[in-house]
Backbone of each chain as ProteinMPNN parsed JSONL, in Angstrom:
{"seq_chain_A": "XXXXXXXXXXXXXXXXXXXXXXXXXXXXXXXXXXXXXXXXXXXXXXXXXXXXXXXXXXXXXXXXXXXXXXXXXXXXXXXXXXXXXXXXXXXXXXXXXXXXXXXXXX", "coords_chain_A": {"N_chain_A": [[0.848, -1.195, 0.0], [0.307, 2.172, -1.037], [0.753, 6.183, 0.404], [-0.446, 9.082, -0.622], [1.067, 11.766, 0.439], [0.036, 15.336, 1.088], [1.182, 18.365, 1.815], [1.222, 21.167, 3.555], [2.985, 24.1, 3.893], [3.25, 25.666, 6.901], [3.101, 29.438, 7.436], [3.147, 32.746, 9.049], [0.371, 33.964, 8.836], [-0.772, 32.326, 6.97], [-3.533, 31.431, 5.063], [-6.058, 29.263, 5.69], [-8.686, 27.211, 5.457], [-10.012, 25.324, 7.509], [-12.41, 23.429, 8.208], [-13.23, 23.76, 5.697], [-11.8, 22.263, 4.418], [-12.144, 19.72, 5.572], [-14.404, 19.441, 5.311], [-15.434, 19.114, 2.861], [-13.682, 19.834, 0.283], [-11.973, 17.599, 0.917], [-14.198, 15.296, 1.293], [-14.734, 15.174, -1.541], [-12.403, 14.469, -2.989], [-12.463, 12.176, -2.455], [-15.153, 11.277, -3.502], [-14.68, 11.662, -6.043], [-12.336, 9.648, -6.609], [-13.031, 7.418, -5.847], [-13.091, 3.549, -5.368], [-10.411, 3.294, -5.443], [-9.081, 5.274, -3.426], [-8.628, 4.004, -0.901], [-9.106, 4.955, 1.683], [-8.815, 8.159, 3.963], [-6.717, 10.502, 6.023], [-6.831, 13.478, 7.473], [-5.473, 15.945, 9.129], [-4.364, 18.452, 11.449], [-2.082, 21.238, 12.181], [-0.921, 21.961, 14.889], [1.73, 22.188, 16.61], [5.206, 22.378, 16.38], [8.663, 20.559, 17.142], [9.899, 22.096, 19.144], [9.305, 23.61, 22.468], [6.481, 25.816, 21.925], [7.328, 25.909, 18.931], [6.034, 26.566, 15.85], [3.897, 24.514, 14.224], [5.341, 23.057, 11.117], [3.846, 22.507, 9.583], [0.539, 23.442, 8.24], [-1.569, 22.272, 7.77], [-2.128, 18.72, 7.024], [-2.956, 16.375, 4.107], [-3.543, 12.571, 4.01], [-3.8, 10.093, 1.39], [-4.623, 6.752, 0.692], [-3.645, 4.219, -1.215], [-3.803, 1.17, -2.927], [-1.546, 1.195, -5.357], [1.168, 3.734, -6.72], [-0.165, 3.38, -9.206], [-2.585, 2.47, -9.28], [-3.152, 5.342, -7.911], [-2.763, 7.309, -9.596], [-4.365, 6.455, -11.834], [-6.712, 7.192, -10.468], [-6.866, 9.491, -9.502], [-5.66, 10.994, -11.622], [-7.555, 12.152, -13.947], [-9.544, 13.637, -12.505], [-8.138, 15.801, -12.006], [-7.852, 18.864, -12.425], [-10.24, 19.532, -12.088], [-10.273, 18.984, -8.837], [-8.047, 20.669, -8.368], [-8.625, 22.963, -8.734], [-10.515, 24.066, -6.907], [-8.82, 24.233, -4.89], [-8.505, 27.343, -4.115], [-10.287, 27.834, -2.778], [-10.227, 26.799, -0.083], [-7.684, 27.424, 0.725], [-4.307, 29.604, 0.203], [-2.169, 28.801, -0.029], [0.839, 26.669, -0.706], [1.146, 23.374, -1.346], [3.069, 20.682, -0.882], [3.68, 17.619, -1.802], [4.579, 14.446, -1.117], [4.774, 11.023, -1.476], [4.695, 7.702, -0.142], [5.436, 4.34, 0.589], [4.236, 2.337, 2.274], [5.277, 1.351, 5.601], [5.188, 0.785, 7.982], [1.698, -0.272, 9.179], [-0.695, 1.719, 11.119], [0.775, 0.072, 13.438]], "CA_chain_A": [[0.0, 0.0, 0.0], [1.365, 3.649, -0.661], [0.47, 7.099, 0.592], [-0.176, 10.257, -1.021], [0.488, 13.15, 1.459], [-0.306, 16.503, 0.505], [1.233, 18.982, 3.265], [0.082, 22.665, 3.155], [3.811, 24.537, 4.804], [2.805, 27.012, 7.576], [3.755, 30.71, 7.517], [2.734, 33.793, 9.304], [-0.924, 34.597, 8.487], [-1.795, 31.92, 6.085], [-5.123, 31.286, 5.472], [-6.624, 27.822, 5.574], [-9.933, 27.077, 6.141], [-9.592, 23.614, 8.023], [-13.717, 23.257, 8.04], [-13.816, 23.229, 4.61], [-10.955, 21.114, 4.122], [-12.533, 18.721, 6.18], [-16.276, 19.246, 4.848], [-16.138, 19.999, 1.072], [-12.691, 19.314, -0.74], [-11.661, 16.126, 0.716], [-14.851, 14.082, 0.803], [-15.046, 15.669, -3.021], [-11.614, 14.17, -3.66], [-12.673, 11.141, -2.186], [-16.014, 10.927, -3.97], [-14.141, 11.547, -7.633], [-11.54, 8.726, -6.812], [-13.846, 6.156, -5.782], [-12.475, 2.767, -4.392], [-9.422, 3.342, -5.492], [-8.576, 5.974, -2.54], [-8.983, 3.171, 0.575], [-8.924, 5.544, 2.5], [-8.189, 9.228, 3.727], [-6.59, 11.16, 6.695], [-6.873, 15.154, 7.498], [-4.305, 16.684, 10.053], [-4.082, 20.215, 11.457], [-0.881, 20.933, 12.7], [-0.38, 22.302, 16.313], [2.598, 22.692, 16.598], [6.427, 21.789, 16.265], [9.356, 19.735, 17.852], [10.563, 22.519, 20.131], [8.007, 24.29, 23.078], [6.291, 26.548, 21.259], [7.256, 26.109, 17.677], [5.083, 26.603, 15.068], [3.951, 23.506, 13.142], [5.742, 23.124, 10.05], [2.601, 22.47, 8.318], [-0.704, 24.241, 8.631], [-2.721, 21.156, 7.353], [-1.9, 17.453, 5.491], [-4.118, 14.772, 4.197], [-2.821, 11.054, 3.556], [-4.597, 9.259, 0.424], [-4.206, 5.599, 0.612], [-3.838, 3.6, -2.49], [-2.883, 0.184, -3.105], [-0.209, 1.523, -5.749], [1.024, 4.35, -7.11], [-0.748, 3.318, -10.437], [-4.091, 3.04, -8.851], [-3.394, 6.404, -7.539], [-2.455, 8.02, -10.665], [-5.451, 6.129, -12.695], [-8.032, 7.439, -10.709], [-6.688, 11.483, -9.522], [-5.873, 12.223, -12.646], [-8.683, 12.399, -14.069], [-10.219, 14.874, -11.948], [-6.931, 16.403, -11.114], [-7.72, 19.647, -12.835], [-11.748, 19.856, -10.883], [-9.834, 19.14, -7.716], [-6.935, 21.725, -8.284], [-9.665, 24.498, -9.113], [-11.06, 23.407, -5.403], [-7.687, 24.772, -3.533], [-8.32, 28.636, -3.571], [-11.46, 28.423, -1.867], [-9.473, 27.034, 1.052], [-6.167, 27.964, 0.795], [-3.553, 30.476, -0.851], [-0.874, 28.169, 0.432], [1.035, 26.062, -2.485], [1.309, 22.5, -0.862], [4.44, 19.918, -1.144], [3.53, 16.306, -2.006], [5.357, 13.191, -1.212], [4.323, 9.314, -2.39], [4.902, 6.86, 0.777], [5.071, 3.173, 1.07], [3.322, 2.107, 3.772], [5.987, 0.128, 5.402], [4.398, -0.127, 8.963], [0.643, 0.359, 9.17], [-0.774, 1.723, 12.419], [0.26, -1.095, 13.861]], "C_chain_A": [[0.886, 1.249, 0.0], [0.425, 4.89, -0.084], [0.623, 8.37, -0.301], [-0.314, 11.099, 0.031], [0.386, 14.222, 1.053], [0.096, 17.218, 1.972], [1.421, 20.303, 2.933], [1.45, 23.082, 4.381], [3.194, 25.365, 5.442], [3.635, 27.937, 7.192], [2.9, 31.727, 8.329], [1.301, 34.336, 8.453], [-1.339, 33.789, 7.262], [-2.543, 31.492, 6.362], [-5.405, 29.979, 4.828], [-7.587, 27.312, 6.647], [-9.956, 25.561, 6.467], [-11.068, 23.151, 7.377], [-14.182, 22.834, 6.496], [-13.154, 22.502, 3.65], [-11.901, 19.937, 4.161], [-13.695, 18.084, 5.517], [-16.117, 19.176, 3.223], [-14.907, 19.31, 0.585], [-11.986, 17.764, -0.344], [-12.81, 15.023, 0.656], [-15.276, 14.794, -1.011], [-13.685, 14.422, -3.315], [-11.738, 12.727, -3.337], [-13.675, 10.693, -2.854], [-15.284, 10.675, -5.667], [-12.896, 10.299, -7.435], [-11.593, 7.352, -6.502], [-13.097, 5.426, -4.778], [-10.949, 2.76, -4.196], [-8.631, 4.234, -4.296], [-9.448, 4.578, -1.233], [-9.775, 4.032, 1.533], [-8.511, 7.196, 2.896], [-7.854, 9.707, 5.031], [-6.496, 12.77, 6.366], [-6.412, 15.02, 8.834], [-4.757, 18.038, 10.365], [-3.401, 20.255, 12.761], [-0.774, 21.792, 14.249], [0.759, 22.743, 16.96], [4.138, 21.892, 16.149], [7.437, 21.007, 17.004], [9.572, 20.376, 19.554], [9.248, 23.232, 20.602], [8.03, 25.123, 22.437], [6.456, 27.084, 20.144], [6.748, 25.812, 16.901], [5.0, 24.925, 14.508], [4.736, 23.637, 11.625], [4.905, 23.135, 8.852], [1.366, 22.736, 8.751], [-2.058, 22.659, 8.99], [-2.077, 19.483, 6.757], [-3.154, 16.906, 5.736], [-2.741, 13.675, 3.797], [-3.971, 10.373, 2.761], [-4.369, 7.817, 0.011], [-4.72, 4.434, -0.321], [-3.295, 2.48, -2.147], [-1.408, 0.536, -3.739], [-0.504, 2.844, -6.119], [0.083, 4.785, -8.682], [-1.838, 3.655, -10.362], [-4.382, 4.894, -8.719], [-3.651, 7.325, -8.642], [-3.986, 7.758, -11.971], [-7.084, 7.05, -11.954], [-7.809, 8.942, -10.077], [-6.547, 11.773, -10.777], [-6.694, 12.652, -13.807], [-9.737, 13.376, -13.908], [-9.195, 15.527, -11.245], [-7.248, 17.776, -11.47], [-9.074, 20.126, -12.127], [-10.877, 20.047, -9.226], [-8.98, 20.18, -7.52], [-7.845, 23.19, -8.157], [-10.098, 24.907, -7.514], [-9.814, 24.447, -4.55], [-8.204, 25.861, -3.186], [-9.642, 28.757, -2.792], [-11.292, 27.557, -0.127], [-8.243, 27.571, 1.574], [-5.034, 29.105, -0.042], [-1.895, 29.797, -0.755], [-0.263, 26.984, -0.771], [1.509, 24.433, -1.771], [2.806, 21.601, -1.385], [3.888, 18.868, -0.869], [4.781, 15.425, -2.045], [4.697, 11.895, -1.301], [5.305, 8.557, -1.349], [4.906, 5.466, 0.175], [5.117, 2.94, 2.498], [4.42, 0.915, 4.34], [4.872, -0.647, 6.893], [2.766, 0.694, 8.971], [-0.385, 0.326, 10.461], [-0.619, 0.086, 13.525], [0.694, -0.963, 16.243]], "O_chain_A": [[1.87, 1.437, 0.715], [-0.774, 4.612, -0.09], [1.746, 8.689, -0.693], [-1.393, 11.304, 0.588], [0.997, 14.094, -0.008], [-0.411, 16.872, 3.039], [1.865, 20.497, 1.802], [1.324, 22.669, 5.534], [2.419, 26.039, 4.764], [4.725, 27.665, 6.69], [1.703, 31.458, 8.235], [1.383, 35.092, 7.485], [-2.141, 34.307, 6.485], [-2.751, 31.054, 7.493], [-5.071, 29.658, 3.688], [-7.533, 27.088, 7.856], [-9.912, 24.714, 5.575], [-11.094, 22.605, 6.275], [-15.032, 22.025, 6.125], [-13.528, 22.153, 2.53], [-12.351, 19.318, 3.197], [-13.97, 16.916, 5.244], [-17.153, 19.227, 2.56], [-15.041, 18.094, 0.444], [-11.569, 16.964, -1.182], [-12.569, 13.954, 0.095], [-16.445, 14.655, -1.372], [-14.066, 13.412, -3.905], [-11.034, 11.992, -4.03], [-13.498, 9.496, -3.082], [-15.411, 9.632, -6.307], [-12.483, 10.03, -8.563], [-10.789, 6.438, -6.685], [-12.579, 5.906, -3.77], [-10.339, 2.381, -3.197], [-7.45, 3.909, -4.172], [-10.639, 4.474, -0.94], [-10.876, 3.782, 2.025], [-7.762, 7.651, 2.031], [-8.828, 9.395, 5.716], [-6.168, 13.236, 5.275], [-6.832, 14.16, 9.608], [-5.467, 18.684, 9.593], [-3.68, 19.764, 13.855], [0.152, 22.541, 13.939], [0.73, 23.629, 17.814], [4.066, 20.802, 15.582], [6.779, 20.575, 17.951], [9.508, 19.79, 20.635], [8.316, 23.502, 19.845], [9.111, 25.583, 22.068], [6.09, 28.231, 19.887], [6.71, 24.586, 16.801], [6.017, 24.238, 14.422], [4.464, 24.704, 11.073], [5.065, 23.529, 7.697], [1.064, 22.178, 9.806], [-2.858, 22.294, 9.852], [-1.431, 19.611, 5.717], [-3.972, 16.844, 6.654], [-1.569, 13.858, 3.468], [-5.015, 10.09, 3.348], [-3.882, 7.675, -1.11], [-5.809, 3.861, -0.265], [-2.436, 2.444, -1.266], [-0.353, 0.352, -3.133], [-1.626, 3.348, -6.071], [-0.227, 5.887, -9.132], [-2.353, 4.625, -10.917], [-5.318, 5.554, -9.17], [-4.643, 8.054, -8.649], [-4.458, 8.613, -12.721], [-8.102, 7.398, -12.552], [-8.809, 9.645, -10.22], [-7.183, 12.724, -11.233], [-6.322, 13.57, -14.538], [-10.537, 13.828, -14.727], [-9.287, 15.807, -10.05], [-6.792, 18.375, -10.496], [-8.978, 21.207, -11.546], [-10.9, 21.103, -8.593], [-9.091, 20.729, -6.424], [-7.583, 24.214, -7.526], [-9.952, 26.051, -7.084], [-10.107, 25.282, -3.695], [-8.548, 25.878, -2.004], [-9.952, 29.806, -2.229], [-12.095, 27.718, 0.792], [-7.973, 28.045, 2.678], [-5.339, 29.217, -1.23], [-0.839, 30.193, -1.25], [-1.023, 26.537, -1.629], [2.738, 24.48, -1.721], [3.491, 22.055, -2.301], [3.451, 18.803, 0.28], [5.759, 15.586, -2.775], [3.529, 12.137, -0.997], [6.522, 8.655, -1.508], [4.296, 5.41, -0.893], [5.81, 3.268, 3.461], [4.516, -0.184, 3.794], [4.23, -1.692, 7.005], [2.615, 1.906, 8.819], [-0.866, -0.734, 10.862], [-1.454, -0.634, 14.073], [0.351, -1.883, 16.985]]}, "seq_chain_B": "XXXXXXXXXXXXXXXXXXXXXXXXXXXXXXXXXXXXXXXXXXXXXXXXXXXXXXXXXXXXXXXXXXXXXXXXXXXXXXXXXXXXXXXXXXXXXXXXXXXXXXXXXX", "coords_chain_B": {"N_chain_B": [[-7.695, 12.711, 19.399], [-4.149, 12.703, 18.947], [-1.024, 13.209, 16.962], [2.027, 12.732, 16.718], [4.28, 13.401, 14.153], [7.449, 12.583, 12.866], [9.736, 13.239, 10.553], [12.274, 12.657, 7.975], [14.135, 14.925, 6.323], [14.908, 14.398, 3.082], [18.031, 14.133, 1.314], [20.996, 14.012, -0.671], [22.479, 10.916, -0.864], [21.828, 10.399, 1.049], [21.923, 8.901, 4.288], [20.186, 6.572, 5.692], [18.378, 3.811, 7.671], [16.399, 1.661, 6.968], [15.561, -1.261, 7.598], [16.559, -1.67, 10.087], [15.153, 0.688, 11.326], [12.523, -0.169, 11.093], [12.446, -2.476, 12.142], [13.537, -2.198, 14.801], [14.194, 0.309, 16.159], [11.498, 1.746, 15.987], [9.976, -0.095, 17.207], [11.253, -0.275, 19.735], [10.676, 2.362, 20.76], [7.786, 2.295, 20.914], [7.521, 0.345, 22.855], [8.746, 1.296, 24.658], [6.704, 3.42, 25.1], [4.635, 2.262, 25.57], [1.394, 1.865, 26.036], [0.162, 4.576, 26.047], [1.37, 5.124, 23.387], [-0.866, 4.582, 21.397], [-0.863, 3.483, 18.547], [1.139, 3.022, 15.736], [2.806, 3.917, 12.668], [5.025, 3.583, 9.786], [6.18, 5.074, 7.259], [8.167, 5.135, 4.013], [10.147, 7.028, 1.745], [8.964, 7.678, -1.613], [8.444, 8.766, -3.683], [8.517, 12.601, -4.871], [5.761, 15.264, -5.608], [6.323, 15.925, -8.779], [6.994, 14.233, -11.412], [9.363, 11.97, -11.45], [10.53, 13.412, -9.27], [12.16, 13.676, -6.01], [11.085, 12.032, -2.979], [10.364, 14.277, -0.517], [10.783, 13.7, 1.852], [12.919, 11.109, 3.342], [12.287, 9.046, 5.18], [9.185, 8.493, 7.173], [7.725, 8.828, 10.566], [4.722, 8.234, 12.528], [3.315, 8.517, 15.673], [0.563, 7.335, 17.39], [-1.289, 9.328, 19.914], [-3.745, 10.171, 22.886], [-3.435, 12.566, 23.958], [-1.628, 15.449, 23.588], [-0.498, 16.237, 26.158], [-0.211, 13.505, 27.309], [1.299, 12.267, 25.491], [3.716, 13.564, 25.704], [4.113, 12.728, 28.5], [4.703, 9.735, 28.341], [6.923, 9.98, 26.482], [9.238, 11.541, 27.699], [10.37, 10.456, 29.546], [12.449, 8.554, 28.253], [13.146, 10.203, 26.161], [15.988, 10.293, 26.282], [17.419, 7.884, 26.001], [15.928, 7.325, 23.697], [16.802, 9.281, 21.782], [19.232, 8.652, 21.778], [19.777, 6.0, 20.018], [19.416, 6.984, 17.77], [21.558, 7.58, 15.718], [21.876, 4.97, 15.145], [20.929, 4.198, 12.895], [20.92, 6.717, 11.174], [22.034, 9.711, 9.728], [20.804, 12.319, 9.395], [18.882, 14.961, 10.672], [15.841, 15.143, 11.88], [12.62, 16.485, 11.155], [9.97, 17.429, 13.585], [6.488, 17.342, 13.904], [3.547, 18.267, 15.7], [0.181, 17.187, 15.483], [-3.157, 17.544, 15.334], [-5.474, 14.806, 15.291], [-7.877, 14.973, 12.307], [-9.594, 13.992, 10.835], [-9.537, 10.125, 10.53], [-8.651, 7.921, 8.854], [-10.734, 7.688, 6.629]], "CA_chain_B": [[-6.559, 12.097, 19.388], [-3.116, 13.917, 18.263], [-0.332, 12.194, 16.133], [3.456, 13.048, 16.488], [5.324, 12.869, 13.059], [8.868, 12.614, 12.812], [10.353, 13.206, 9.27], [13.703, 12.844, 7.872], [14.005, 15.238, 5.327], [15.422, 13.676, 1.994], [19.01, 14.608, 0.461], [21.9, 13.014, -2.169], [23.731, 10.381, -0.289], [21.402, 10.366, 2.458], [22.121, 7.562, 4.774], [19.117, 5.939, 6.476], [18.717, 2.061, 7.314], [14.839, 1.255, 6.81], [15.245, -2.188, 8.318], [16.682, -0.986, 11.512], [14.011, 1.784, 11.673], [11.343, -0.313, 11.406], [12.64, -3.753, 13.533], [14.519, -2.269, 16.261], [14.015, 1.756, 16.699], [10.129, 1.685, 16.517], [9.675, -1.355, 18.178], [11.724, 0.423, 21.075], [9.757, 3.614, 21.541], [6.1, 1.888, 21.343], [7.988, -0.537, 24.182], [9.155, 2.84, 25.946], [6.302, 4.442, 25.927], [3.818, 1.438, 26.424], [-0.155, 2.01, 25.855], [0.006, 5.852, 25.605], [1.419, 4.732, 21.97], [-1.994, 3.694, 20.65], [-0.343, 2.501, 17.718], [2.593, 3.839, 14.794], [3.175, 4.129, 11.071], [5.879, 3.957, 9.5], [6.452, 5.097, 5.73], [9.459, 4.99, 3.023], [9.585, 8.066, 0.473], [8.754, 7.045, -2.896], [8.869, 9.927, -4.69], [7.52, 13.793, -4.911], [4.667, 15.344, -6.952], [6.203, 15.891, -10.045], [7.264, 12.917, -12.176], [10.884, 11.484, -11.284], [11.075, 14.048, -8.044], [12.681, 12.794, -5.038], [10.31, 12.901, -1.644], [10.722, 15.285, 0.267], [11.437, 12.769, 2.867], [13.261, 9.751, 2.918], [11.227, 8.523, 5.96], [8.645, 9.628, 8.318], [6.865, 8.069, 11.49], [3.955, 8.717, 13.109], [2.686, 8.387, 16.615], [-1.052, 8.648, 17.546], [-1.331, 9.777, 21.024], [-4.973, 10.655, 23.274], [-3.448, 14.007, 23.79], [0.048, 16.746, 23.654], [0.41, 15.509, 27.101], [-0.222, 11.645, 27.037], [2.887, 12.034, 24.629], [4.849, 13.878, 26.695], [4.363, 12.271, 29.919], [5.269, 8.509, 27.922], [8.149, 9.873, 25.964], [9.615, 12.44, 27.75], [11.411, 10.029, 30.183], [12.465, 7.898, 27.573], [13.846, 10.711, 25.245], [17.66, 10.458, 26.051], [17.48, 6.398, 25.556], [15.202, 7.071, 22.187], [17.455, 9.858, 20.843], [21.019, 8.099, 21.648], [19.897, 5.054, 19.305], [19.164, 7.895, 16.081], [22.759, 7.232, 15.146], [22.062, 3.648, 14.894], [19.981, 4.33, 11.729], [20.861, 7.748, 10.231], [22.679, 10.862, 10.579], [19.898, 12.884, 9.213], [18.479, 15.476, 11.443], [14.43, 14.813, 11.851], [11.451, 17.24, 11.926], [8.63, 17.165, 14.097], [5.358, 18.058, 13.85], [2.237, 17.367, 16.381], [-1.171, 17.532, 14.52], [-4.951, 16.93, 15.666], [-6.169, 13.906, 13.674], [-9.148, 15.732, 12.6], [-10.353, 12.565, 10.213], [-8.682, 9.1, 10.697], [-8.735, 7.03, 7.796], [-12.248, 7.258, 6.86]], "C_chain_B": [[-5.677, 12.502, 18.423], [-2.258, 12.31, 17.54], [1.095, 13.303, 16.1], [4.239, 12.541, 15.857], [6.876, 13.533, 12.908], [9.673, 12.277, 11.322], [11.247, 13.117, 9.314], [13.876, 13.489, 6.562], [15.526, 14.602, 4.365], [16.585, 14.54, 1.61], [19.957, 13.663, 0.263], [22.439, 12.112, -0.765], [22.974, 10.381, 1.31], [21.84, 8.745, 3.425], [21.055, 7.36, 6.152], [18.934, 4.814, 6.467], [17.433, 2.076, 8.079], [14.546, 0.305, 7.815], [15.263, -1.798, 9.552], [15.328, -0.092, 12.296], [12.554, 1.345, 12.039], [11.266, -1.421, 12.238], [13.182, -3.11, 14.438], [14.087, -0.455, 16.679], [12.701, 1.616, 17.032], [9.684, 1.407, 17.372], [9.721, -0.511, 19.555], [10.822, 1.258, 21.339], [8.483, 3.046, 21.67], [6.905, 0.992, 22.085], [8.424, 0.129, 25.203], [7.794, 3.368, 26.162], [4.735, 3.671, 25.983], [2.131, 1.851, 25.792], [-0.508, 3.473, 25.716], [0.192, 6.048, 24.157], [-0.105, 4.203, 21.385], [-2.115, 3.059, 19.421], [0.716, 3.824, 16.576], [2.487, 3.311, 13.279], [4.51, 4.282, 11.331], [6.162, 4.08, 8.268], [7.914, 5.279, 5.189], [9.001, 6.084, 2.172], [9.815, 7.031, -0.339], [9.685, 8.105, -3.86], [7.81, 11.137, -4.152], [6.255, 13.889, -5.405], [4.867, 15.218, -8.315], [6.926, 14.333, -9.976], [8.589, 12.846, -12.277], [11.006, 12.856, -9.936], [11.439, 13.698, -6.936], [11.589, 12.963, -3.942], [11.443, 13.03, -0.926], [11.574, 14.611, 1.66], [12.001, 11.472, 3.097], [12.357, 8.577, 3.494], [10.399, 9.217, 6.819], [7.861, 8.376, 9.563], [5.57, 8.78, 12.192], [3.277, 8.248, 14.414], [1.567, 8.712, 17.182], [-0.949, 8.317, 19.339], [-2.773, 10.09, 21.515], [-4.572, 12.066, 23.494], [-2.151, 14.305, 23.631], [0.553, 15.893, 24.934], [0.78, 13.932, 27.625], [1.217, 11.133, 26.412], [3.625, 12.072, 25.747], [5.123, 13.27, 27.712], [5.191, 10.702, 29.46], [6.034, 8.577, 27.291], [9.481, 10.572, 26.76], [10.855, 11.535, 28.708], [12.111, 9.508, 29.54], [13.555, 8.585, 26.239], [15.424, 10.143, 25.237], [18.215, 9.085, 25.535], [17.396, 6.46, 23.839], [16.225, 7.736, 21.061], [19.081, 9.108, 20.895], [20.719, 6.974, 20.693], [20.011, 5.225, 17.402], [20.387, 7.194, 15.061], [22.661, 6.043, 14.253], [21.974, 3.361, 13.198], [19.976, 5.254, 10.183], [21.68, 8.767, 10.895], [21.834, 12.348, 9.673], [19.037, 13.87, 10.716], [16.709, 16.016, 11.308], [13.865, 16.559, 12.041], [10.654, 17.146, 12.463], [7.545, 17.729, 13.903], [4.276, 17.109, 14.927], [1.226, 17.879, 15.791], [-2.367, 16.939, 15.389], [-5.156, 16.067, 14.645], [-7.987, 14.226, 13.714], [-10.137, 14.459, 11.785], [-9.359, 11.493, 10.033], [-8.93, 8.113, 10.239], [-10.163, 6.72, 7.529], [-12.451, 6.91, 5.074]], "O_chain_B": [[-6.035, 12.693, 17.261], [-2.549, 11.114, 17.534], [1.124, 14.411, 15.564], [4.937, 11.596, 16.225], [7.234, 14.71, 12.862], [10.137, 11.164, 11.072], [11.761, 13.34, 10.409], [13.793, 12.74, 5.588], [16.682, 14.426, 4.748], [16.313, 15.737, 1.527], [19.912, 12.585, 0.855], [22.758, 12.703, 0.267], [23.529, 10.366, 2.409], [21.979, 7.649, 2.881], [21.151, 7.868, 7.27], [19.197, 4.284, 5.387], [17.255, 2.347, 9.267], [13.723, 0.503, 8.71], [14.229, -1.566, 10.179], [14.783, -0.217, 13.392], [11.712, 1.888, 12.754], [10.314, -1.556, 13.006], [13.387, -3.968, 15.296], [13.6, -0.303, 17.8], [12.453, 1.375, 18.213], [9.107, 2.06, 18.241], [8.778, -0.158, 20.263], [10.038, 0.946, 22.235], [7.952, 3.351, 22.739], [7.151, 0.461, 21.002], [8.509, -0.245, 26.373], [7.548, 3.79, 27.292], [3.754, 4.312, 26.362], [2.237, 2.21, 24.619], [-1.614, 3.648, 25.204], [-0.503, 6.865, 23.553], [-0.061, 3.087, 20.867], [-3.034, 2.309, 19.094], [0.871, 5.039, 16.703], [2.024, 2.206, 12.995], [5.115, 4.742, 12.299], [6.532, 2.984, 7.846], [8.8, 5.571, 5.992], [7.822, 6.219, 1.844], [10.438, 5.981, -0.18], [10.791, 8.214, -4.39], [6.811, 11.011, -3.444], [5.591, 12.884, -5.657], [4.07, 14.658, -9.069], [7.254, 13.6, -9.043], [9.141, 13.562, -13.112], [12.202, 13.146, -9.915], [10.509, 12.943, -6.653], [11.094, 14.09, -3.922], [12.552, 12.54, -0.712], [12.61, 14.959, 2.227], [11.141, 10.602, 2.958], [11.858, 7.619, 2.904], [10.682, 10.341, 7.232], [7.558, 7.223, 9.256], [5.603, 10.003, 12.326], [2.471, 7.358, 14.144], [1.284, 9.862, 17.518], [-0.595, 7.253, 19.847], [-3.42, 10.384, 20.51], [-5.447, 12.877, 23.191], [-1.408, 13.33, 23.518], [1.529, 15.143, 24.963], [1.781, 13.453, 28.156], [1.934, 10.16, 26.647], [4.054, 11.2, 26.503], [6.308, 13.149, 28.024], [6.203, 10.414, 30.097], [6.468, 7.463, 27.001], [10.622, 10.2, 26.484], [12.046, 11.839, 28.634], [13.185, 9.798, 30.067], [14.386, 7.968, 25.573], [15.93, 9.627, 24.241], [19.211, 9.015, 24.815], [18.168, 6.012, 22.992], [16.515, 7.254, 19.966], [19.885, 9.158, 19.964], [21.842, 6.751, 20.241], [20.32, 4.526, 16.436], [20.236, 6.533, 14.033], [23.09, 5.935, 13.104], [22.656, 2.621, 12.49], [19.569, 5.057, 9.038], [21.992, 8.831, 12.084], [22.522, 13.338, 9.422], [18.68, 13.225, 11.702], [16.38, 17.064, 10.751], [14.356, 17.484, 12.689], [9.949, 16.417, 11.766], [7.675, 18.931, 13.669], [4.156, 15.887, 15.018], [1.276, 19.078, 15.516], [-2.301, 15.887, 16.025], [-5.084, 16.318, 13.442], [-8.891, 13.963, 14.507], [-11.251, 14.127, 12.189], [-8.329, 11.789, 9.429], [-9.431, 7.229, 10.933], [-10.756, 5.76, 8.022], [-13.532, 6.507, 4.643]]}, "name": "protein", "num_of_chains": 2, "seq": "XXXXXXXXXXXXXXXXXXXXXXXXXXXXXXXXXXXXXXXXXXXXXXXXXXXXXXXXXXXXXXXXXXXXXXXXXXXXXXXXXXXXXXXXXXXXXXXXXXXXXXXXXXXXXXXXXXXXXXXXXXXXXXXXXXXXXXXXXXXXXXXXXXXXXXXXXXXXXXXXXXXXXXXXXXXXXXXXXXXXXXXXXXXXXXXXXXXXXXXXXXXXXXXXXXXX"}
């Protein structure tokens, strides 16, 4: 199984509407990718390693595919509906990485 | 219920040892810090967003926790043990992040 994470860097006054993360663009990205997304996590970050440092990241999700193929067969597709989707939560430009799942909550 | 991830951000020549990380380091801290661990991930980068990009991270872990302090109180003794074994594995210098799991694999 792999992961897509999507992680949204913090900064000083960006704006990200968690609520409609939560409510609206991910069960959307979940409805357009069918069975092929297992699964999905949503994050919102709190903070960092050291007391009182910022989170590094405002927000992630985790999109859990069998492979990267699956993944790729059924986002891109509606990769260009879903992309349209960002600015009405965010102005923030996210950084994606592609996991294998080595251990799973175990 | 929170989740404390521990990245290793990705570069050339990185040196990280997977097996280790996931038989013997893990293992250790959910055995340090006992039932406050409610369970752990552990992923491998694949790759970025674009096509042939490295991730961002080589590895990352994740710890889900009932709260900030549930962590703290079950790692905190535990740190100087957990961090003297880093070596074992990598000489990569981790990020943290603690996050609210606002949806958990749904």
């Amino acid at each position: 199984m792999i992961k897509v994470s999507v992680m949204y860097p913090n900064k000083p006054d960006a704006r990200f509407d968690h609520d409609y993360y939560r409510d609206k663009h991910m069960p959307m990205v979940k409805s357009r990718m069918g069975d092929a997304c297992l699964s999905y996590s949503v994050d919102k970050g709190l903070g960092g390693g050291a007391p009182g440092a910022p989170a590094p990241y405002v927000a992630t999700c985790d999109i859990y595919c069998e492979s990267v193929e699956s993944f790729q067969a059924a986002f891109g597709p509606h990769m260009k509906e879903i992309m349209a989707d960002v600015p009405n939560y965010t102005d923030l430009q996210p950084v994606m990485q592609i996991s294998e799942v080595v251990v799973d909550r175990q």
